[in-house]
C-alpha positions in Angstrom: -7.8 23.0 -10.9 -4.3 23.9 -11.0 -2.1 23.1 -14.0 1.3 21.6 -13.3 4.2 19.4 -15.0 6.2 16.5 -13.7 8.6 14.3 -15.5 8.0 10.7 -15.3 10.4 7.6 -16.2 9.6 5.8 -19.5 8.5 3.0 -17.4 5.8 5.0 -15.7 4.6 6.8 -18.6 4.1 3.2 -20.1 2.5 2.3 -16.8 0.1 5.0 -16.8 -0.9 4.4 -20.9 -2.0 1.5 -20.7 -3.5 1.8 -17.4 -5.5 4.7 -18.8 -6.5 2.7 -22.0 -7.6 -0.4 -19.6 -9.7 1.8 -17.4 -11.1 4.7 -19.4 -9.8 7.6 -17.1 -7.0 10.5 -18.4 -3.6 10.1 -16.9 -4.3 13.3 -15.0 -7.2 11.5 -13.3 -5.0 8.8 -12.8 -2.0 10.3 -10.9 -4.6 12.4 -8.9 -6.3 9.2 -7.5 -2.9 7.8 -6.8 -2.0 11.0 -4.6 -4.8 10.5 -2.8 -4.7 7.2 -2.1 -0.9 7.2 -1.1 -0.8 10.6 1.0 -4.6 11.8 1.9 -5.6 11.9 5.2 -9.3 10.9 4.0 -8.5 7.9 3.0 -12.2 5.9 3.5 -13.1 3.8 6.6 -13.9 0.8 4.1 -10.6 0.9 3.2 -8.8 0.2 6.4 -11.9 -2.4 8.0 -11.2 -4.6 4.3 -7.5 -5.3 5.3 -8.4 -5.9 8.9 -11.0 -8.4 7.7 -9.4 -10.0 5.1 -6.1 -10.6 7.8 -8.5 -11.8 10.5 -7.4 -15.5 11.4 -3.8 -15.0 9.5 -2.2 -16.3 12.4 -4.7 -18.9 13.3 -2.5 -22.0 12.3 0.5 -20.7 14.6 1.3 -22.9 17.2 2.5 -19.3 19.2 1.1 -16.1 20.1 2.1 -12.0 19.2 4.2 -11.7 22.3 5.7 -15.4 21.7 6.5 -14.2 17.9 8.4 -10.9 19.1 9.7 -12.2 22.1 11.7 -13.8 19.2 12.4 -11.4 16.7 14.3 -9.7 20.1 16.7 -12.7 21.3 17.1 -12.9 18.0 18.9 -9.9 17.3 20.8 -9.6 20.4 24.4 -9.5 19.5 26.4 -12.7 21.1 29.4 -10.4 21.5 
């Protein structure tokens, strides 16, 4: 592994503590899940099928469609002028 330093708020630092305290894993452990998580390319399949499942139906109580719903997000922001 490589050895490097980075400088973190006093809020983040504090952040990282006691998420390291709560979870049993260094900080270094920590901020190298988080970098993988946020910018890896690998990021699992289970991963992306849990937020399409658990938004499945989110728009089932609408009394419009997609194309309805940005049909109106466009007149919508047509300038009158």
């Amino acid at each position: 592994m490589i050895r490097t330093q980075i400088s973190l708020t006093e809020a983040q630092k504090a952040w990282l503590d006691s998420r390291s305290s709560e979870t049993g894993l260094s900080i270094s452990e920590l901020i190298r899940r988080a970098l993988e998580e946020c910018y890896s390319s690998r990021r699992p399949l289970e991963h992306d099928l849990r937020a399409i499942t658990e938004s499945a139906g989110a728009w089932s109580e609408r009394d419009f469609n997609g194309e309805e719903y940005v049909e109106r997000l466009r007149t919508a922001r047509r300038l009158d002028h």
